[in-house]
C-alpha positions in Angstrom: -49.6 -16.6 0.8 -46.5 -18.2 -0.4 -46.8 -20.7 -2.9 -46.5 -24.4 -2.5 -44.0 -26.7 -4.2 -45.9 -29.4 -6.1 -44.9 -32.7 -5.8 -46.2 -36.2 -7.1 -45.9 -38.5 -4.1 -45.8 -42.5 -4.8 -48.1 -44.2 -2.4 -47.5 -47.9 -1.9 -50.6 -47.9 0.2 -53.0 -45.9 1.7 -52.2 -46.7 5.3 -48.3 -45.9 4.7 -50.4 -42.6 3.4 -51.8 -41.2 6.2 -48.5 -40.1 8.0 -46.6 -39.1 5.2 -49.3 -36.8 4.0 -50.1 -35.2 7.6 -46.3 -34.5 7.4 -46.2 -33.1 4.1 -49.6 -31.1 3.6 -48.2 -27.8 4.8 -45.3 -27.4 2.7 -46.5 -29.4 -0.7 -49.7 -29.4 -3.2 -49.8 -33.0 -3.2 -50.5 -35.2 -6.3 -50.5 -38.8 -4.8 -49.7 -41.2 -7.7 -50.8 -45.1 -6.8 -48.4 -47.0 -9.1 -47.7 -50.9 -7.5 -47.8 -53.4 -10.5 -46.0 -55.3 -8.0 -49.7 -56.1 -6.4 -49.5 -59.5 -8.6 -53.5 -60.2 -7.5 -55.9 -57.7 -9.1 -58.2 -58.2 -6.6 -55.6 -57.4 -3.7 -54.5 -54.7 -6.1 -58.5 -52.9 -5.9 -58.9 -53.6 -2.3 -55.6 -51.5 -1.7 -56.6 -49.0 -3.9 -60.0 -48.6 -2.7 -58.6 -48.2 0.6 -56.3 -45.4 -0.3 -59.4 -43.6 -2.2 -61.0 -43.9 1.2 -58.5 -42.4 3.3 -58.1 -39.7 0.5 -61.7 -38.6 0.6 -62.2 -39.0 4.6 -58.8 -36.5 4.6 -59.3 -34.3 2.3 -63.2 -33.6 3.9 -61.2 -32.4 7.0 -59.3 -29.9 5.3 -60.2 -26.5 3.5 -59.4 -26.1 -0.6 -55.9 -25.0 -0.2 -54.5 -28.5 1.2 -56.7 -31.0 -0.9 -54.9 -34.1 -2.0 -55.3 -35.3 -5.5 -55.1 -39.1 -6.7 -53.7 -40.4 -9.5 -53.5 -43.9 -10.8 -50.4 -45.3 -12.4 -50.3 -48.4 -15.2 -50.9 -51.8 -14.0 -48.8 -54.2 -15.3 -47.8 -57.5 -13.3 -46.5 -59.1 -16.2 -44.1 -56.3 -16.2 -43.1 -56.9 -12.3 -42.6 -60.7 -13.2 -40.6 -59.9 -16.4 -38.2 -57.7 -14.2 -37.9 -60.4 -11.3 -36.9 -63.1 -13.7 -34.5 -65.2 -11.5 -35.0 -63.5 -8.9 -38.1 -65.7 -7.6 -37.1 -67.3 -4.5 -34.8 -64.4 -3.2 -36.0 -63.4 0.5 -38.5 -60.4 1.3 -35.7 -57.3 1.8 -33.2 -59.3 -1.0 -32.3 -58.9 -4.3 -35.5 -58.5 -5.7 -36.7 -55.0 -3.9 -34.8 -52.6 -5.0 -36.0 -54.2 -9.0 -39.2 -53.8 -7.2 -38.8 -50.0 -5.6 -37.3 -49.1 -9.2 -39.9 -49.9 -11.2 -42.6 -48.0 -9.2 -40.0 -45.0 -8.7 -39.1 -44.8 -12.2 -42.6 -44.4 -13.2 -43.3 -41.8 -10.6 -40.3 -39.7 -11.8 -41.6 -40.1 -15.5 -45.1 -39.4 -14.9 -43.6 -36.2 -12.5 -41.5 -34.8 -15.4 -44.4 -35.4 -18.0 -46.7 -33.0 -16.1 -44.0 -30.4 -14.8 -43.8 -31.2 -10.8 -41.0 -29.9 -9.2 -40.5 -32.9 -6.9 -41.5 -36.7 -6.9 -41.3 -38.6 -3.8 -42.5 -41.6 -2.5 -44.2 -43.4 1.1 -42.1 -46.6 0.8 -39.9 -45.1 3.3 -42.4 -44.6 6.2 -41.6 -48.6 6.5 -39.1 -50.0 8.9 -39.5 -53.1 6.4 -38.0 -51.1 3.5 -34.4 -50.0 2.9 -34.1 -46.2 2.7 -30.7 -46.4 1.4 -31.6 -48.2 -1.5 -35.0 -46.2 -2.1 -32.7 -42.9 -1.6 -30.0 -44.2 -4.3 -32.7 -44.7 -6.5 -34.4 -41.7 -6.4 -31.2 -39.9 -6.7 -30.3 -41.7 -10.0 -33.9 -40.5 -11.1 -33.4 -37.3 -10.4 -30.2 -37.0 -12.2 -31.6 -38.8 -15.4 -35.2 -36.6 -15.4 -34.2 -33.3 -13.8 -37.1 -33.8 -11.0 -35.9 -32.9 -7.8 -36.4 -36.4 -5.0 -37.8 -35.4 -1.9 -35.4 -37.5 0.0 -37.4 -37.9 3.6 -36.7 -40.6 5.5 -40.7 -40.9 6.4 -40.3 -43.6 9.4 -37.9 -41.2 11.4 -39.9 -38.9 14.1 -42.2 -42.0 14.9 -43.8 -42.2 11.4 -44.4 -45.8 11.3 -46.1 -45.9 14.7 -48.5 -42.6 13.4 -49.4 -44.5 10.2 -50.5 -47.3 12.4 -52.6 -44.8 14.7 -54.3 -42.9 11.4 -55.0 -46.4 9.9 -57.3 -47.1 13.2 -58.2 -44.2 12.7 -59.6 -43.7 9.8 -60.6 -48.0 10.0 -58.3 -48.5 7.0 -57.5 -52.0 5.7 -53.8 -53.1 6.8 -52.3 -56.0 4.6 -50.0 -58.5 6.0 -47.5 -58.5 2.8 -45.6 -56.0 0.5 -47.6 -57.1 -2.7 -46.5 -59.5 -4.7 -47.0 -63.3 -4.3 -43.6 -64.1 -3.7 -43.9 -61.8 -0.5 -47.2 -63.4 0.3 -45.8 -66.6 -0.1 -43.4 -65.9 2.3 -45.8 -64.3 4.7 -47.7 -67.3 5.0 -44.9 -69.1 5.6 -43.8 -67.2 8.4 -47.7 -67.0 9.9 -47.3 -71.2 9.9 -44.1 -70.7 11.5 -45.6 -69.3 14.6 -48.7 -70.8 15.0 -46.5 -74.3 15.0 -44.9 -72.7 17.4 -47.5 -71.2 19.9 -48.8 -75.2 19.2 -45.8 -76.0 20.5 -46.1 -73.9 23.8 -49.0 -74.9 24.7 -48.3 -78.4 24.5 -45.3 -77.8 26.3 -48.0 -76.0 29.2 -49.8 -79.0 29.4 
């Protein structure tokens, strides 16, 4: 039996998960690595992580030793996320202040991947249609070049991989948040939910 490539995979989330490691489980030994200091609310932060330990132990039951997935937590520092986003506060959600963001959990991943000898590093963050793969792939690539770990370079939402992450997620009755992580983004979230209840207000006293 030939051999699988092992690879530590950032996970963002454990819904954005569930497609990328259906996609992956034949080809890679997977190490997924839960690194998001950008999860500014520790309680947020647990809830998501819980969720991906669900997911994890619900998959992993439904498939033999050979394609088990293993978890592994990263450092959680918010006060390192804010330190890096200095001034870059109000920016909009897909602005300036991703890619700072994307970096962060990235450059840990690749660290952590050349620390214990993985041949690749990768990451979900690309599964969604919210995130820019172009930045996440430029990123990567600079990794790679600076730690000698190879960056899987997937573009995870092609081949319908958003819409099966949603499916798994019902699936497996996984909890979905409504914002990337960091209370800036929920912030603006909540913002846009007012938005269009004032506005579905405003239909339906416009129906009237």
């Amino acid at each position: 039996m030939k051999q699988k490539r092992r690879i530590l995979l950032h996970s963002c989330c454990g819904p954005c998960s569930t497609a990328v490691l259906e996609r992956l489980l034949e080809e890679y030994a997977v190490t997924l690595f839960f690194s998001n200091s950008n999860i500014t609310d520790k309680e947020e932060y647990e809830k998501r992580k819980n969720t991906q330990l669900q997911f994890l132990e619900s998959f992993n039951q439904q498939h033999g030793p050979e394609e088990q997935i293993t978890f592994c937590e990263g450092s959680y520092q918010p006060e390192h996320f804010f330190k890096l986003c200095e001034g870059l506060e109000e920016e909009p959600e897909g602005g300036a202040r991703c890619p700072v963001c994307f970096r962060m959990r990235l450059e840990e991943t690749a660290q952590k991947a050349k620390q214990d000898n993985f041949e690749l590093f990768g990451t979900t963050l690309s599964v969604s249609p919210h995130k820019n793969y172009g930045q996440i792939r430029e990123i990567g690539e600079d990794l790679e070049e600076k730690t000698g770990v190879l960056f899987l370079k997937d573009d995870f939402k092609k081949k319908a991989g958003f819409q099966r992450s949603i499916e798994l997620s019902k699936q497996y009755g996984l909890y979905r948040q409504n914002y990337c992580g960091c209370e800036f983004s929920e912030k603006q979230a909540e913002l846009s939910r007012r938005e269009r209840e004032g506005k579905d207000l405003d239909k339906l006293e416009e129906e009237k």
